[in-house]
C-alpha positions, 0 to 999 in steps of 0.5 A: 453283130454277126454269128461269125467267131471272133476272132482273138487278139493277136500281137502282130509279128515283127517285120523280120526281113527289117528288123533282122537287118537292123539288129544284125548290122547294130550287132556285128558293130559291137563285134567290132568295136570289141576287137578294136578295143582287143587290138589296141590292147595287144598293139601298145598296152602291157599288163600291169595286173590281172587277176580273174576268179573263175567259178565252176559251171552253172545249169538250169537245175541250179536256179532256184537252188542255195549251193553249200559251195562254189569254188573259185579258181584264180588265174593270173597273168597273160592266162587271166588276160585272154581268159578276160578278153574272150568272156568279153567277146563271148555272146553265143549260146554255148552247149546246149544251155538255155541262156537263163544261166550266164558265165560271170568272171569276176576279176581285175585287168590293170593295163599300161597304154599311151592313150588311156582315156582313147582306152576308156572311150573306146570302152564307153563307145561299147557299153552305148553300142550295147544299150543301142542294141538293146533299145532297138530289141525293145522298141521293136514290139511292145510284147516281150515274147514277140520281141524274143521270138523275132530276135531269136529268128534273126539272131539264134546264136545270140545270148541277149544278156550276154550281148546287152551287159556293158563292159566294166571299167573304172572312171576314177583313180581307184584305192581298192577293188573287194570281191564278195558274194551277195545274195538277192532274193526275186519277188513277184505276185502272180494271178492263177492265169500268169502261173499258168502261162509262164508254165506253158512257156516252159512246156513249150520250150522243152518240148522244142528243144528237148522233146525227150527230156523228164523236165518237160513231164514235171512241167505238165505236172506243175500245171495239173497242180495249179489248174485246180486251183480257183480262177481266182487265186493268187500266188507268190513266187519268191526265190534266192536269186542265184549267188553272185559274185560282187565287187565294191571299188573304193575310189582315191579320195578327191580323184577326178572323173576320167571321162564326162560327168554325165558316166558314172564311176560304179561303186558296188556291182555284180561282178558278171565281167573283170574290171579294166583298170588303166595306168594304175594298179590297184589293191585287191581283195580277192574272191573267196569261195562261197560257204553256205554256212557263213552265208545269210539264209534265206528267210522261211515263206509262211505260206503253203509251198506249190512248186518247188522248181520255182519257189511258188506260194500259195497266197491264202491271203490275196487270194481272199480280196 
């Protein structure tokens, strides 16, 4: 073997020329699909029911964070409608927010059409298109940042979870929708390395983005912290998951599937999107506000806190095998 460095692995690009064609196209597919499905809407449905229960805006400072309140705004009407018709549409950055913090609008549209099975149909068509575009991202790299890095060259504007979430409907005739809150808790074990990487991530997203912002120090500060740690220590990131809106559908007894056996009718879910409803309309039990005094509290981590933003833990015990 030579003198010469070694050269270090790298995962190679992306083809963008190809690849920015393909998820392009896939893309202005489902544009198009969702406006299909709007107008025929607009052109021979009318509103039995709608109901949507806005929330207020959430920011990256607020993952992490168990809120005291969330206040809920319900809008009803043909004001519900449009408001349900442009969440469905919406799949652009908004502002200058990072897409780890997506809009969820839960609530129930009920439509009268001629067709409703063309209606569903039509909506199954979407969520395939969806998980099509989705599947082409994935299997374009086996790296998940090499993915990310190309679609986001090829598609800046676009919020991938907001473009690959399937729209909601019911597939059975329904007795009632409930809307609650549910809370969820994220757990992960992480190496002293991985720590460390998904901390440079971070830096390097605020330095391109925000140059000027404080966050990106606290980052850097972070990093100082876990850096003195061995080489050999182990951590636990284990956080509340943001509150989320969640609906439970309760289905009339012995009612048929609307479509094919092979879609499923949802029973429980996270309510990120309204539920549309056809032909029927369908006992609610609206979303109330979230009161962190009713809610379960999150469980105590006996193990040393290392980073608050992010929930981490020092893990004496794994770190010890």
């Amino acid at each position: 073997m030579s003198d010469s460095h070694i050269t270090p692995k790298k995962h190679p690009l992306v083809d963008d020329g190809e690849f920015a064609a393909r998820v392009q196209l896939s893309f202005a597919d489902i544009r198009k699909e969702l406006t299909l499905f709007e107008n025929e809407l607009n052109d021979h449905g009318s509103l039995i029911r709608a109901e949507v229960f806005r929330l207020p805006p959430f920011h990256d400072d607020d993952i992490g964070e168990w809120p005291e309140h969330i206040s809920v705004d319900t809008i009803t009407g043909d004001d519900a409608y449009h408001i349900a018709i442009a969440h469905l549409k919406s799949m652009d950055l908004e502002h200058d927010h990072s897409n780890r913090i997506i809009p969820r609008l839960p609530g129930i549209i009920c439509v009268s059409h001629p067709d409703p099975l063309s209606m569903l149909a039509r909506l199954a068509t979407i969520n395939k298109k969806k998980a099509d575009f989705h599947q082409m991202v994935l299997s374009s790299h086996s790296n998940r940042d090499v993915r990310f890095e190309a679609l986001l060259r090829s598609m800046p504007n676009v919020v991938k979870l907001k473009a690959f979430r399937g729209t909601l409907f019911a597939n059975r005739a329904l007795y009632s929708v409930g809307f609650t809150w549910k809370n969820r808790r994220a757990s992960k074990h992480l190496t002293k390395k991985q720590l460390l990487d998904m901390l440079d991530k971070t830096i390097s997203y605020y330095e391109k983005r925000f140059p000027l912002s404080e966050k990106g120090e606290a980052v850097h500060e972070e990093k100082r912290v876990i850096s003195q740690y061995p080489a050999t220590s182990r951590f636990l990131m284990t956080r509340p998951l943001r509150v989320a809106p969640a609906m439970n559908l309760r289905y009339i007894k012995d009612a048929p599937l609307y479509l094919g056996p092979d879609l499923k009718a949802p029973v429980d879910m996270i309510a990120h999107s309204p539920l549309f409803v056809f032909n029927q309309n369908v006992k609610c039990h609206p979303l109330k506000p979230f009161l962190a005094d009713e809610a379960p509290k999150p469980k105590v981590i006996d193990r040393p806190l290392v980073i608050k933003r992010l929930s981490v833990y020092f893990d004496p015990i794994a770190s010890a095998k």
